[in-house]
MMTF fields as JSON, N, C-alpha, C and O atoms, coordinates in Angstrom:
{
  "mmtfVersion": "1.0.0",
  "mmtfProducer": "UNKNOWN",
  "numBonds": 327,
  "numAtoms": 328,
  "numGroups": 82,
  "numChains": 1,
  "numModels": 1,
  "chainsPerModel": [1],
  "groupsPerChain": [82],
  "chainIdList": ["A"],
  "bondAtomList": [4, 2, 8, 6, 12, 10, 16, 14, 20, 18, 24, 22, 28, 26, 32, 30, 36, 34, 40, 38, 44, 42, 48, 46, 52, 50, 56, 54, 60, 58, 64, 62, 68, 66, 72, 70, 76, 74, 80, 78, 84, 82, 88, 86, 92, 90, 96, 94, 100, 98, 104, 102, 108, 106, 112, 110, 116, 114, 120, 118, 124, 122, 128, 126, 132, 130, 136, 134, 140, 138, 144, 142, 148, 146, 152, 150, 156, 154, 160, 158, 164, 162, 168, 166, 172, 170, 176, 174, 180, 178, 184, 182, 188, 186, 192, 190, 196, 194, 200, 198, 204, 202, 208, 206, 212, 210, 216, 214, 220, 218, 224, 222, 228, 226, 232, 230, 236, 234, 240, 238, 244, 242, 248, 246, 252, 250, 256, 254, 260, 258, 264, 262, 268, 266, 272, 270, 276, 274, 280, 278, 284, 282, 288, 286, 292, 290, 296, 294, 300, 298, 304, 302, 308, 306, 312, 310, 316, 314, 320, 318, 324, 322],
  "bondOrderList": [1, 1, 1, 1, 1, 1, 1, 1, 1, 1, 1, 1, 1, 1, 1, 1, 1, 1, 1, 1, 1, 1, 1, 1, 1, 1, 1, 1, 1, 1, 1, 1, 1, 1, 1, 1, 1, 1, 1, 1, 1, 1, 1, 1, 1, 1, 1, 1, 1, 1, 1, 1, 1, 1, 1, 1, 1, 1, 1, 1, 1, 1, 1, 1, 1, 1, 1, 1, 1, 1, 1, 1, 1, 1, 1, 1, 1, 1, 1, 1, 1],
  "groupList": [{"groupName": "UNK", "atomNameList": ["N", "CA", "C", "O"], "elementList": ["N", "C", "C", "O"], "formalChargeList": [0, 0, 0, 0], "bondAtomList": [1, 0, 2, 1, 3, 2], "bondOrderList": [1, 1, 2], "singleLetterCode": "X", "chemCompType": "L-PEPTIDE LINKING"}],
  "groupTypeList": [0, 0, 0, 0, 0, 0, 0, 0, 0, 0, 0, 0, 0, 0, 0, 0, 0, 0, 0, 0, 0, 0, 0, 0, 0, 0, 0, 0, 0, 0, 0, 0, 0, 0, 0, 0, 0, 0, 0, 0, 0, 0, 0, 0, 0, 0, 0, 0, 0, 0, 0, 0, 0, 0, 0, 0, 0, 0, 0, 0, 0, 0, 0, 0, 0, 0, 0, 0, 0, 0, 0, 0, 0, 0, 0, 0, 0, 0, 0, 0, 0, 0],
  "groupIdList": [1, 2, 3, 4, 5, 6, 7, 8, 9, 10, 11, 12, 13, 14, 15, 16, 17, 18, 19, 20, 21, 22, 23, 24, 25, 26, 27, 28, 29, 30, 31, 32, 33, 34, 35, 36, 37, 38, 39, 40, 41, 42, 43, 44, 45, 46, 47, 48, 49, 50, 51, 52, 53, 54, 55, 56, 57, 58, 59, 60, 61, 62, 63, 64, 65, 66, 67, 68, 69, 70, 71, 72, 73, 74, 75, 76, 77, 78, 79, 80, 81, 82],
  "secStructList": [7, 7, 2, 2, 2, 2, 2, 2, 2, 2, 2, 2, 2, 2, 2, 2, 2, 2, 6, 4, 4, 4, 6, 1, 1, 7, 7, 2, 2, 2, 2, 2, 2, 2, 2, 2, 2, 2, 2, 2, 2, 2, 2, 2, 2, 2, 2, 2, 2, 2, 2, 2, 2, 2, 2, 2, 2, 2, 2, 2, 7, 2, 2, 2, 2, 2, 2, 2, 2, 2, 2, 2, 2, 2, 2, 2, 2, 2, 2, 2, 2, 7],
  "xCoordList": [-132.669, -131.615, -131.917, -132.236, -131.844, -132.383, -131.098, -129.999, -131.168, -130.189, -129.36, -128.18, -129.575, -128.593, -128.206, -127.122, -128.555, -127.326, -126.232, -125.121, -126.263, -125.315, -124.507, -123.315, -125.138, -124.23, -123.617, -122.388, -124.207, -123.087, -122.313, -121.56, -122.278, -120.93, -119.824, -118.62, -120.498, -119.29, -118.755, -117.598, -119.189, -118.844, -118.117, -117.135, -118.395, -117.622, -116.345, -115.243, -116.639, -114.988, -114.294, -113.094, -114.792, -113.989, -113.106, -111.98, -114.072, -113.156, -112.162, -111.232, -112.494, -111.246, -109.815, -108.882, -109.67, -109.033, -108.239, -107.096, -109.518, -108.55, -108.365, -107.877, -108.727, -108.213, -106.435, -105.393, -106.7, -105.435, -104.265, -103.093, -105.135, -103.978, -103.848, -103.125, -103.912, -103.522, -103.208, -103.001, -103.068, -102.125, -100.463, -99.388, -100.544, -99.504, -98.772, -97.885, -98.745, -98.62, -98.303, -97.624, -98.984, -98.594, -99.775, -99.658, -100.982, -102.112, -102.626, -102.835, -103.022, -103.922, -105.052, -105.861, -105.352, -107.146, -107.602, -108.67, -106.632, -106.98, -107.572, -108.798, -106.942, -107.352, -108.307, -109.193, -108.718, -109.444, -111.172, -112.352, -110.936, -112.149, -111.992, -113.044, -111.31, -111.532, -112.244, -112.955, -111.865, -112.989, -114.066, -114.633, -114.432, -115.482, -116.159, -117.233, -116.112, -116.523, -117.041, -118.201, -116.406, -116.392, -117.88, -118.926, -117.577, -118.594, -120.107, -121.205, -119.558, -121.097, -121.708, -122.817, -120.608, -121.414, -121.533, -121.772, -121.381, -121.674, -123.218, -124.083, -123.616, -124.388, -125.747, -126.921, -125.464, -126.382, -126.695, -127.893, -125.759, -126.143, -127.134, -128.139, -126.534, -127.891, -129.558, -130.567, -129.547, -130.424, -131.027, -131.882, -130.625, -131.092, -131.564, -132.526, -130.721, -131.042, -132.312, -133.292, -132.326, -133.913, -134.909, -136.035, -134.848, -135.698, -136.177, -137.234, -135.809, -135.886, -136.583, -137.188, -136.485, -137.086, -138.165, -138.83, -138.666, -139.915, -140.654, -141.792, -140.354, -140.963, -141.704, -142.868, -140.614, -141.032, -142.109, -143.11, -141.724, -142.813, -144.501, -145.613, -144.38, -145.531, -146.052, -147.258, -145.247, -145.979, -146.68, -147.659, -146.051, -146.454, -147.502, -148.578, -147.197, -148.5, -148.93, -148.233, -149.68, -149.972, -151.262, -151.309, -152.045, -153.004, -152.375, -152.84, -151.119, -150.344, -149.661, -149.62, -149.291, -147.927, -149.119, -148.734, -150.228, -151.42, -151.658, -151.648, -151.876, -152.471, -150.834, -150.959, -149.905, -148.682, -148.49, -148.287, -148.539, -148.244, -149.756, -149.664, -150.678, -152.008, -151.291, -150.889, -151.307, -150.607, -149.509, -149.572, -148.576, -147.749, -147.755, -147.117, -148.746, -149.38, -150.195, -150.102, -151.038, -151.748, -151.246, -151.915, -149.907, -149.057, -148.252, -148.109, -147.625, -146.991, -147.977, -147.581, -149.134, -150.217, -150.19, -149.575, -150.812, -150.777, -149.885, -150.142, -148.529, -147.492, -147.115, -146.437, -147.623, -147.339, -148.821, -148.931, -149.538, -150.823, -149.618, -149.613, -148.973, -148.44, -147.851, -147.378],
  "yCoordList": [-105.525, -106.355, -107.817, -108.082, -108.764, -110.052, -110.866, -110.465, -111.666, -112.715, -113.332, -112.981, -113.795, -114.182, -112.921, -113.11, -111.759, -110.616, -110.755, -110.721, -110.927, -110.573, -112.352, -112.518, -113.194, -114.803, -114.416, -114.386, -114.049, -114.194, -113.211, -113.304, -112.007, -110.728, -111.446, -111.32, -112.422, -112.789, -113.982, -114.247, -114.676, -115.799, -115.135, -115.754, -114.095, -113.496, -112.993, -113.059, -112.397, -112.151, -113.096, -113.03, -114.356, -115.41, -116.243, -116.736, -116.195, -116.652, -116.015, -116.509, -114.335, -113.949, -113.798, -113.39, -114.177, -114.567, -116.093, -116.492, -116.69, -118.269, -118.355, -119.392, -117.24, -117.189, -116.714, -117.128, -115.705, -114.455, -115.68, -115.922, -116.198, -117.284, -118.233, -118.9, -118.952, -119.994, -119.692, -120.553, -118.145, -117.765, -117.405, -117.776, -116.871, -116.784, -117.964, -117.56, -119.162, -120.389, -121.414, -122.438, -120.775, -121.867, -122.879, -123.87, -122.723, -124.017, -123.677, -122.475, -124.725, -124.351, -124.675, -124.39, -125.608, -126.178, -125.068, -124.479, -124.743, -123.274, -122.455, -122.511, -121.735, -120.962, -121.539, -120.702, -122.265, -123.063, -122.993, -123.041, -122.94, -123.219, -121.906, -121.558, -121.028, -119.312, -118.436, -117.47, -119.052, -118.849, -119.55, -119.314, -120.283, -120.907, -120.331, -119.924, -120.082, -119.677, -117.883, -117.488, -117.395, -115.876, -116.008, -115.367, -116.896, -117.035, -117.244, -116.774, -118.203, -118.681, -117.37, -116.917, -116.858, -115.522, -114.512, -113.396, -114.703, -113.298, -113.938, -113.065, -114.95, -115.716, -115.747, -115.906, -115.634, -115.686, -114.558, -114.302, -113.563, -112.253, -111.679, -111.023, -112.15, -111.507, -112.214, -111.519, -113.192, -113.988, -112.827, -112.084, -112.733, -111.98, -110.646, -110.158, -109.901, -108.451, -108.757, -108.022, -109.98, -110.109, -110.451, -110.435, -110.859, -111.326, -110.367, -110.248, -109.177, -108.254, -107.337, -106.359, -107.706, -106.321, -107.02, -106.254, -108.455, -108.999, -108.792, -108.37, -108.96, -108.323, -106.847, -106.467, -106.311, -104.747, -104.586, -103.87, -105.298, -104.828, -105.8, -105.546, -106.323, -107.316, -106.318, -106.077, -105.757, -104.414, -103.259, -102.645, -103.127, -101.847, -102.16, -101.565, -103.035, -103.575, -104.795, -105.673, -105.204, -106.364, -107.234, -108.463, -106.533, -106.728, -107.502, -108.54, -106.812, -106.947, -108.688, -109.774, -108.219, -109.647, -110.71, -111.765, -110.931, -111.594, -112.352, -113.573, -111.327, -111.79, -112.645, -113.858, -112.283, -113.134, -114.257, -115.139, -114.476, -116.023, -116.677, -117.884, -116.306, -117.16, -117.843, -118.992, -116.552, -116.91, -118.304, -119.462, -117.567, -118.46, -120.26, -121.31, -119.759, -121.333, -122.252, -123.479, -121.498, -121.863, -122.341, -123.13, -122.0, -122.297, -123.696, -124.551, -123.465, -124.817, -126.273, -127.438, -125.848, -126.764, -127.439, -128.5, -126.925, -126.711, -127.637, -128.824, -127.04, -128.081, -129.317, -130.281, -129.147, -130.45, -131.949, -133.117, -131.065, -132.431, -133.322, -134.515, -132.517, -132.836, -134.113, -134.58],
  "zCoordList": [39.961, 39.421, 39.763, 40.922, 38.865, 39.067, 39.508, 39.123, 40.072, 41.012, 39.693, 39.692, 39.081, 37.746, 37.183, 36.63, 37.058, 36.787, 37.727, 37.198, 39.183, 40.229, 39.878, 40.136, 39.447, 40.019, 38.687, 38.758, 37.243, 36.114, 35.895, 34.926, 36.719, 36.656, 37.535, 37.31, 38.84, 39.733, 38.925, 39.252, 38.092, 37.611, 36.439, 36.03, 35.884, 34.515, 35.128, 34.582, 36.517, 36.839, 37.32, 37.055, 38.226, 38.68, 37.443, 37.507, 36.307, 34.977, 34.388, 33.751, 34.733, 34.248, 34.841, 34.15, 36.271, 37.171, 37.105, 37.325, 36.679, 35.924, 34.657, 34.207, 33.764, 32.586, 32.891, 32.384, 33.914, 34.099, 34.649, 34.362, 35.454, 36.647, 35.716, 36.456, 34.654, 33.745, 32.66, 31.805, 32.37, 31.677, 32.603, 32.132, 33.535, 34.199, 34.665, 35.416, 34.565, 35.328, 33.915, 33.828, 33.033, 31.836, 31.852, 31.131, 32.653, 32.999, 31.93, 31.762, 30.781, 29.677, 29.667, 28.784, 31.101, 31.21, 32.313, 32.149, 33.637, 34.254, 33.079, 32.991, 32.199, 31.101, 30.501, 30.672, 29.989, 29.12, 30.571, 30.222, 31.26, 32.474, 32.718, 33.255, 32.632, 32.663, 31.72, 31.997, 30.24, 29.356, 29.06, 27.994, 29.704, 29.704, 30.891, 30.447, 32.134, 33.006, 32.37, 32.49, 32.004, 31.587, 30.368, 30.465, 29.428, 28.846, 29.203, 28.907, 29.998, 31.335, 31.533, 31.249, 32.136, 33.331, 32.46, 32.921, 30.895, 30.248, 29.76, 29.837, 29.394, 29.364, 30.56, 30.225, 31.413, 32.834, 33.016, 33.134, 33.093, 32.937, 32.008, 32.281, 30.519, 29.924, 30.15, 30.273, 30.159, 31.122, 31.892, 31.408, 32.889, 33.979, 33.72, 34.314, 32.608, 32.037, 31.245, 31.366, 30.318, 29.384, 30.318, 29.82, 31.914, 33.022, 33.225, 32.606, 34.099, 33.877, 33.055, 33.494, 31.667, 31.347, 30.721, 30.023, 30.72, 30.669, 31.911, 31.707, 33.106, 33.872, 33.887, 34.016, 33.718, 33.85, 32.462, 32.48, 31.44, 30.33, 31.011, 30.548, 31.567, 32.331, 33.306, 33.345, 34.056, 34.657, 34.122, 34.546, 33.232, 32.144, 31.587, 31.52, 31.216, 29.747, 30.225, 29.718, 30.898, 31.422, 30.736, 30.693, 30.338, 29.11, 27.982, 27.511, 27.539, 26.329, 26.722, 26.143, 27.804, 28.219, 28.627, 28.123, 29.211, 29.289, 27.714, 27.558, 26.586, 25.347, 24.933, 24.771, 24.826, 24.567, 24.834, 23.999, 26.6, 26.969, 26.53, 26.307, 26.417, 25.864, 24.414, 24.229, 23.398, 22.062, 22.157, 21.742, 22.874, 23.139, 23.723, 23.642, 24.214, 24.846, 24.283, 24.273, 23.797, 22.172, 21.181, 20.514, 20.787, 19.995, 19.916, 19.042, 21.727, 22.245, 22.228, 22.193, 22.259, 22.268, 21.143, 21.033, 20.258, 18.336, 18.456, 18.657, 18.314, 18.0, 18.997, 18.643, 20.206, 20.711, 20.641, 21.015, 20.03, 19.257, 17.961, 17.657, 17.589, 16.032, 16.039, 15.003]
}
């Protein structure tokens, strides 16, 4: 499990806590920074889940993930002469 899965589940629930608490209170920027926060951490999270499973495919196939970032770098090159 990669460290941005664990910071954007705690950050997805701390928002929904100031979504919950600024709805109860009548705060509409509490709420307003609760869904935004919730979004973040659903955001960071998947982050961390696609980290993850680029890794693990880099283990597996490492030949494969080798010829990619070359491509890939090759590419960034290409277009950064332009």
């Amino acid at each position: 499990m990669d460290e941005n899965e664990i910071e954007g589940a705690a950050r997805n629930i701390g928002g929904k806590i100031q979504d919950a608490a600024g709805g109860l209170t009548g705060d509409a920027k509490l709420q307003a920074n609760g869904k935004w926060n919730q979004a973040a951490g659903k955001a960071q999270q998947t982050f961390g889940e696609a980290a993850d499973e680029v890794r693990e495919y880099a283990k597996t196939s490492p030949l494969t993930a080798l010829a990619l970032v070359g491509t890939v770098a090759f590419a960034l090159g290409f277009l950064a002469k332009r």
